[in-house]
C-alpha positions in Angstrom: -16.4 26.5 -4.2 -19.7 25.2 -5.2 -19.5 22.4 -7.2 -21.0 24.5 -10.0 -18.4 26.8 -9.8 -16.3 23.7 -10.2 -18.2 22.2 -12.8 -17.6 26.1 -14.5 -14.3 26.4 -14.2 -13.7 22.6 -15.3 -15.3 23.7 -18.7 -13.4 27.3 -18.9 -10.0 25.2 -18.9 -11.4 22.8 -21.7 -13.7 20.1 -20.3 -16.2 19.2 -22.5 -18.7 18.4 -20.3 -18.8 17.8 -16.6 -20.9 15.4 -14.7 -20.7 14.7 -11.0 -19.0 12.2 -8.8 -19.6 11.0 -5.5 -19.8 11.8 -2.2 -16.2 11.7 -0.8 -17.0 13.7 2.4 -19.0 10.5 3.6 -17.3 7.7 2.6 -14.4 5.7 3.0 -11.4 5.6 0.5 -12.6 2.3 -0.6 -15.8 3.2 -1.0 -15.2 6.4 -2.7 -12.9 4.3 -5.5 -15.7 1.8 -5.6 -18.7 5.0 -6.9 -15.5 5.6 -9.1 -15.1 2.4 -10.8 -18.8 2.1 -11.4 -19.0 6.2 -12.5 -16.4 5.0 -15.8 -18.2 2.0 -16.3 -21.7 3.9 -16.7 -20.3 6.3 -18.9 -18.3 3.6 -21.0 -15.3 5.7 -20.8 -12.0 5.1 -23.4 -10.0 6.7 -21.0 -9.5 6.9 -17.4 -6.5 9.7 -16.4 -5.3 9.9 -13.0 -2.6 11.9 -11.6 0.5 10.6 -10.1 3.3 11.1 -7.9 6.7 9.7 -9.5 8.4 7.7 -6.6 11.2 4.8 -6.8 9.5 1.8 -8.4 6.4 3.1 -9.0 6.4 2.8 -12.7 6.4 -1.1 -12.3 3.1 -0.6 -10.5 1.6 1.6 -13.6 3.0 -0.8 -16.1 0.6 -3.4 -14.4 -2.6 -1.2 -14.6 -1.6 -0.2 -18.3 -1.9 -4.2 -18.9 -4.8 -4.2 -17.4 -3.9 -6.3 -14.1 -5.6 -4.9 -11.1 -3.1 -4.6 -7.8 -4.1 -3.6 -4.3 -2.5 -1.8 -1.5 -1.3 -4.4 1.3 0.3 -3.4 4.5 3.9 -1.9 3.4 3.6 -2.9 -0.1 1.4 -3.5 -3.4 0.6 -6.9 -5.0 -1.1 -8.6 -8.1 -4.2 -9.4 -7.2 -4.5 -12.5 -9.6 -0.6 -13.8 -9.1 -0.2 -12.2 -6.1 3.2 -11.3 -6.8 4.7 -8.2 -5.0 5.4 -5.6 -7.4 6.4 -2.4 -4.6 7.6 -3.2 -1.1 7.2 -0.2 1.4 4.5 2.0 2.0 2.2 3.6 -0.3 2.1 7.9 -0.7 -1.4 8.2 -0.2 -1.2 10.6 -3.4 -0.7 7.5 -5.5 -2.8 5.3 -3.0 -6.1 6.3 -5.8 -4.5 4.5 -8.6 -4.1 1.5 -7.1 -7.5 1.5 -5.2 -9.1 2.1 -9.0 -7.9 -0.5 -10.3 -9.0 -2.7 -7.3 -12.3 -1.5 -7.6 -12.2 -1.5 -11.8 -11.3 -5.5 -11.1 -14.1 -6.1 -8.4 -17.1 -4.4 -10.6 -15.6 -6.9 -14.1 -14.7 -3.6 -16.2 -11.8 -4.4 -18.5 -9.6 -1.4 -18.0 -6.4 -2.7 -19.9 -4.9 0.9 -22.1 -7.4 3.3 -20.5 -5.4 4.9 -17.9 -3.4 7.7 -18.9 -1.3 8.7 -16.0 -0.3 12.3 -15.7 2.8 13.2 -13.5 2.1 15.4 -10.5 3.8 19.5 -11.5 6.2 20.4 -9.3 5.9 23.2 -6.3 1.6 23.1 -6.7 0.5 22.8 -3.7 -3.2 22.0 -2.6 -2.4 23.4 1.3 -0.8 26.7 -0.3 -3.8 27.5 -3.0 -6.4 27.2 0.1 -3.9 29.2 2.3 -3.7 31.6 0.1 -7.9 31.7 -0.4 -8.4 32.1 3.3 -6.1 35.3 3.2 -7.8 36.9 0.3 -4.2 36.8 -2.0 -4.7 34.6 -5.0 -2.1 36.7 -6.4 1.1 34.8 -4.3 -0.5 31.0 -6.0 -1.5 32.5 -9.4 1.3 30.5 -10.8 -0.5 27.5 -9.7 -4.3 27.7 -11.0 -5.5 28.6 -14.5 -6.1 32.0 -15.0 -9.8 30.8 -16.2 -10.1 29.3 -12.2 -8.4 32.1 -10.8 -11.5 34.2 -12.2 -14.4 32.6 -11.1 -12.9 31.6 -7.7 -12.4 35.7 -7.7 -15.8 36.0 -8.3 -17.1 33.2 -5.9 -15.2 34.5 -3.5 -16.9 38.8 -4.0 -19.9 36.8 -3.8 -19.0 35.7 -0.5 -19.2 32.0 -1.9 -16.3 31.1 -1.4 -14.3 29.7 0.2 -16.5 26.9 1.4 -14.2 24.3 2.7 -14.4 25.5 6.5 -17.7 25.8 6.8 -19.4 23.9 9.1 -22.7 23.5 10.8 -20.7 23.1 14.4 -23.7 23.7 16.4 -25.4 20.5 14.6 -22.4 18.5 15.5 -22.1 19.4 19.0 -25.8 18.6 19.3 -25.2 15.3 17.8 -22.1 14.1 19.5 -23.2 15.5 23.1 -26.8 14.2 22.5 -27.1 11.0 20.7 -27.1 7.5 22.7 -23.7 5.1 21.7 -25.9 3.2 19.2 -27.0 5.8 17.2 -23.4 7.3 16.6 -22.0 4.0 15.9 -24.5 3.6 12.9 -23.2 6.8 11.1 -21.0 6.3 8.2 -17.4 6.4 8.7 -17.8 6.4 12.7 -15.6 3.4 14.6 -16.6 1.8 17.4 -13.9 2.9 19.4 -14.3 6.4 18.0 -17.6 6.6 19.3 -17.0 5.2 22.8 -14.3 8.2 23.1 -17.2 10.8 22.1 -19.0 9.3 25.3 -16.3 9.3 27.5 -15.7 12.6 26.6 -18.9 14.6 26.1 -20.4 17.0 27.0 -18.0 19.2 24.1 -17.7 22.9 23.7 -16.4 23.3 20.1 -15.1 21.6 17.4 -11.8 21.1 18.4 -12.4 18.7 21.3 -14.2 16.6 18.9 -11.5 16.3 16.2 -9.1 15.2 19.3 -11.7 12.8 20.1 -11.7 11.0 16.6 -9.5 7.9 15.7 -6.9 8.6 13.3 -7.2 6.9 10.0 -5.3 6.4 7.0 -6.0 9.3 4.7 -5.1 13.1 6.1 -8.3 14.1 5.6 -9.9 11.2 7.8 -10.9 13.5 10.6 -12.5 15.8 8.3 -14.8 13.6 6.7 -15.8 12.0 10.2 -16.9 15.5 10.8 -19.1 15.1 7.5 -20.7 12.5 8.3 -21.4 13.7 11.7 -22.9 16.8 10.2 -25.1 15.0 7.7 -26.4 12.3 9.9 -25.7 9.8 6.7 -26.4 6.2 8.3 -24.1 3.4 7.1 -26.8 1.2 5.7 -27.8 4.1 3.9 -24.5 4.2 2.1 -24.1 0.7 1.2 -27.5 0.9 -0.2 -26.4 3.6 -2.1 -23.0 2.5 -3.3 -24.8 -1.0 -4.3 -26.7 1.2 -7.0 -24.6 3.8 -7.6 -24.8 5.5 -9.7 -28.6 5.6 -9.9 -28.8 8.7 -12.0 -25.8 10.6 -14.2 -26.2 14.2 -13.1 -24.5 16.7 -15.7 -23.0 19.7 -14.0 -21.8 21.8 -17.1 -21.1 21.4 -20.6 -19.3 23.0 -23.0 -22.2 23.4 -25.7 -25.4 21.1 -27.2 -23.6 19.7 -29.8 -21.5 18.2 -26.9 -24.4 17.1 -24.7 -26.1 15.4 -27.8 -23.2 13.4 -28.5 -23.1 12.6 -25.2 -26.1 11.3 -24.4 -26.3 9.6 -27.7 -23.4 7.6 -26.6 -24.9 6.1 -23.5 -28.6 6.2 -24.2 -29.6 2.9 -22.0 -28.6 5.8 -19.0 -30.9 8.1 -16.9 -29.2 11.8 -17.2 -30.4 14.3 -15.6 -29.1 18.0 -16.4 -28.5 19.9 -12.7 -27.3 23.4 -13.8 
């Protein structure tokens, strides 16, 4: 949907207000929990809840956040970042992999995060690939166990508006112009794009559809890897542009939704030394 569909349905389920994050279509994993970090820290937050996926000895690793030590994800296991003890051997479900890249990135940017994660366990039989299965085939009625009823009804309504669903839409014939037209140079600047990624695209160009250029793309860490090179491809988002933009993120707290203005005055009184900016 929309992220002000999102922003609607967040508040219809309780929110109390809703302000946006960043761009995690055109950014790495690192980068992503790095806006994060710094999107808490501007709004002062008390808490910070993040959902989890209960694994064997991963409860050691959430007892260390809750004191307030940062970790970070090392090949086939996580360690302390200031005693560099390792606290989980093996290798990390990329579910939980967001935990311990926050509190990486909480630890780079100087925010004191010790008792303001509240960790939620991950429900049982919801599943992200069955909700958007079930969206593409029009029958919300075979997942309505797993949404909200209020999210249920204005995903209904997106989707009669022919609003949704958004998550396969692409501009492909932007793509294909940019993969089969630019020099090596230029698609080696784009965010997210690796060197030998972008030699493949030359080797293998001129492409016909989509498809050919997914095959053509590294593979990366995160599922989704392939899908976000095809982001950045489609927005043209240059990598110094990005680091410019994560070094003063964020520049401006944009406020989706909110619940009513008694909310929004308390809010804003709360961080008044920040520019807001009301995107309804």
């Amino acid at each position: 949907m929309t992220r002000h569909a999102r922003a609607q349905a967040a508040v219809a389920v309780g929110a109390d207000i809703v302000v946006e994050g960043p761009p995690m279509g055109i950014m790495g994993s690192g980068q992503y929990s790095l806006c994060l970090a710094k999107t808490f820290q501007a709004l002062d937050a008390d808490y910070i809840p993040r959902g989890y996926k209960p694994l064997p000895g991963f409860n050691r690793v959430l007892r260390r956040i809750e004191e307030g030590g940062a970790v970070a994800p090392r090949p086939y296991k996580i360690v302390d970042m200031h005693s560099k003890e390792v606290i989980l051997d093996g290798k990390l479900d990329e579910d939980n992999y967001v935990i311990v890249s926050l509190s990486k990135s909480l630890n780079k940017i100087g925010y004191n995060f010790k008792d303001k994660f509240i960790f939620i366990k991950r429900i049982e039989g919801v599943s992200g690939t069955k909700i958007r299965e079930a969206i593409l085939s029009s029958d919300l009625e075979s997942v309505g166990d797993m949404m909200p009823e209020e999210t249920i009804k204005i995903l209904s309504r997106e989707m009669a508006e022919h609003r949704a669903p958004l998550h396969q839409t692409r501009d492909v014939e932007g793509i294909l112009r940019r993969v089969n037209h630019s020099s090596s140079e230029d698609i080696k600047s784009l965010a997210l794009i690796d060197d030998r990624t972008a030699d493949k695209f030359q080797e293998n160009r001129p492409f016909k559809n989509l498809e050919e250029v997914i095959n053509s793309i590294s593979r990366g860490f995160s599922r989704h890897y392939k899908q976000r090179v095809l982001s950045s491809l489609e927005a043209g988002i240059f990598k110094e542009t990005i680091h410019r933009y994560i070094e003063n993120y964020p520049p401006i707290l944009r406020i989706l939704n909110y619940k009513n203005k008694q909310v929004l005055k308390k809010f804003k009184k709360r961080i008044p030394h920040r520019r807001l900016e009301i995107c309804q």
